[in-house]
C-alpha positions in Angstrom: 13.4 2.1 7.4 15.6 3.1 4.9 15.7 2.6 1.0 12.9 2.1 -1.9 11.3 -0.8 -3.1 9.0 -1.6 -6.0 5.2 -3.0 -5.3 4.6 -5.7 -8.6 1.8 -7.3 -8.9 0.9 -9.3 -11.8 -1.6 -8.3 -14.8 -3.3 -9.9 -17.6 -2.4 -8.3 -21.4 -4.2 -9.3 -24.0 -2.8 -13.5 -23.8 0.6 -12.0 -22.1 0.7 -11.8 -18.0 3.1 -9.0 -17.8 4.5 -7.9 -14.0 3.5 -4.3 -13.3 5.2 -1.5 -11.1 2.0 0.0 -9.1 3.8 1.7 -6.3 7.4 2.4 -4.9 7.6 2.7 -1.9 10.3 4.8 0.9 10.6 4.9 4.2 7.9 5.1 6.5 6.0 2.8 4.7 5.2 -1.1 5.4 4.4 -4.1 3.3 2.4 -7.1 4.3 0.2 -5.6 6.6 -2.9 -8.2 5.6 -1.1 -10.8 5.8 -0.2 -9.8 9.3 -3.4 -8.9 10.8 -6.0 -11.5 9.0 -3.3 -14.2 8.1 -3.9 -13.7 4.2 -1.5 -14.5 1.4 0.2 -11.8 -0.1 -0.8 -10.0 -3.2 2.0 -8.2 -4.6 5.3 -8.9 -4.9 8.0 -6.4 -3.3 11.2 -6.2 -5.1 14.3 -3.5 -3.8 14.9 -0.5 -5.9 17.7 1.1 -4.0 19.4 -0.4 -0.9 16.8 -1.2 1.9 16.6 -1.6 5.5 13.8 -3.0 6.5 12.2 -5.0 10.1 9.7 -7.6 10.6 7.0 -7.4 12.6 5.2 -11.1 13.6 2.0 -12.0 14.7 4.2 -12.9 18.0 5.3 -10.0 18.0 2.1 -7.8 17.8 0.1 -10.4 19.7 0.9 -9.4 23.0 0.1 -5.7 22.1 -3.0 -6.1 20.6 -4.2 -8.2 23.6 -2.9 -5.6 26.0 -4.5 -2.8 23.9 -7.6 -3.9 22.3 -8.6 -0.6 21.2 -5.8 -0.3 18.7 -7.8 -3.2 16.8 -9.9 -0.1 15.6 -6.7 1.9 14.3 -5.5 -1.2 12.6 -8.4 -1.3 10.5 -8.5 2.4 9.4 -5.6 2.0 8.1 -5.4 -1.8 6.3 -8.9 0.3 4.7 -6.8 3.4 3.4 -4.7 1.2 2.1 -6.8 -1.2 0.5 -8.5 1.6 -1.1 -5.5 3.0 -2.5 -4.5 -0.2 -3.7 -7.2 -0.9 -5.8 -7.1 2.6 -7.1 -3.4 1.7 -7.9 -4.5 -1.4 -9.9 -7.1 0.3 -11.4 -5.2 2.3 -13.0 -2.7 0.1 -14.0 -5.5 -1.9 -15.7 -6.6 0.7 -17.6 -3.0 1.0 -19.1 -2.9 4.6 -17.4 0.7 6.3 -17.1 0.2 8.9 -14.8 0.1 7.4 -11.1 -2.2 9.6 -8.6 -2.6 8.1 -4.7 -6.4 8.3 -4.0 -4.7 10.4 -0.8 -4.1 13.5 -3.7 -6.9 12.6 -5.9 -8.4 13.7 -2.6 -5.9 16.6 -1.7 -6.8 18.4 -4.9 -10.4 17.8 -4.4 -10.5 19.7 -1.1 -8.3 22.2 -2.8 -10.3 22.9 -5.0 -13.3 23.0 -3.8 -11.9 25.3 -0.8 -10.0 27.7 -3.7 -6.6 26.8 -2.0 -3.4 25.8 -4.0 -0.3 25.5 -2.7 
């Protein structure tokens, strides 16, 4: 709700595991969300960069409202996909050693952009 955190996750270098930075994150945003909705373990590790406010959200808590609004099952998934696909984008690029830090969301931005012949 309030504050920035850090997404780590770990990386192989050379012999060294080294912890890289591959997203910071404001408000708005949310962290676990697999975990939450299939019951997997986490992949990253979330660390505060500035003071944070944050709330958790349980299966409990989200059962009821999935049972009473099975349709949102269908929402979920879009976006556990975006994100999953911006994730690996993220790592990708963080494998590859690479500095500058694009969201597939404006890899895609500039595409449309371009390809229309409108910058902002």
């Amino acid at each position: 709700a309030e504050g920035a955190v850090d997404v780590i996750i770990p990386l192989k270098e050379g012999k060294k595991r080294i912890n890289k930075v591959v997203a910071t994150l404001g408000p708005g945003n949310f962290v676990g969300d697999r975990a939450l909705l299939l019951g997997e373990k986490r992949s990253a590790t979330v660390r505060a960069k500035t003071k944070i406010l944050t709330y958790e959200v349980t299966k409990s808590d989200l059962e009821p409202l999935i049972k009473a609004r099975p349709d949102m099952i269908n929402e979920l998934s879009d976006i556990v996909l975006e994100r999953q696909q911006d994730t690996s984008k993220q790592v990708s690029d963080a494998k590859a050693g690479l500095t500058k830090k694009e969201t597939l969301k404006e890899e895609l931005m500039k595409g449309i952009q371009k390809f229309f012949g409108v910058y902002s």
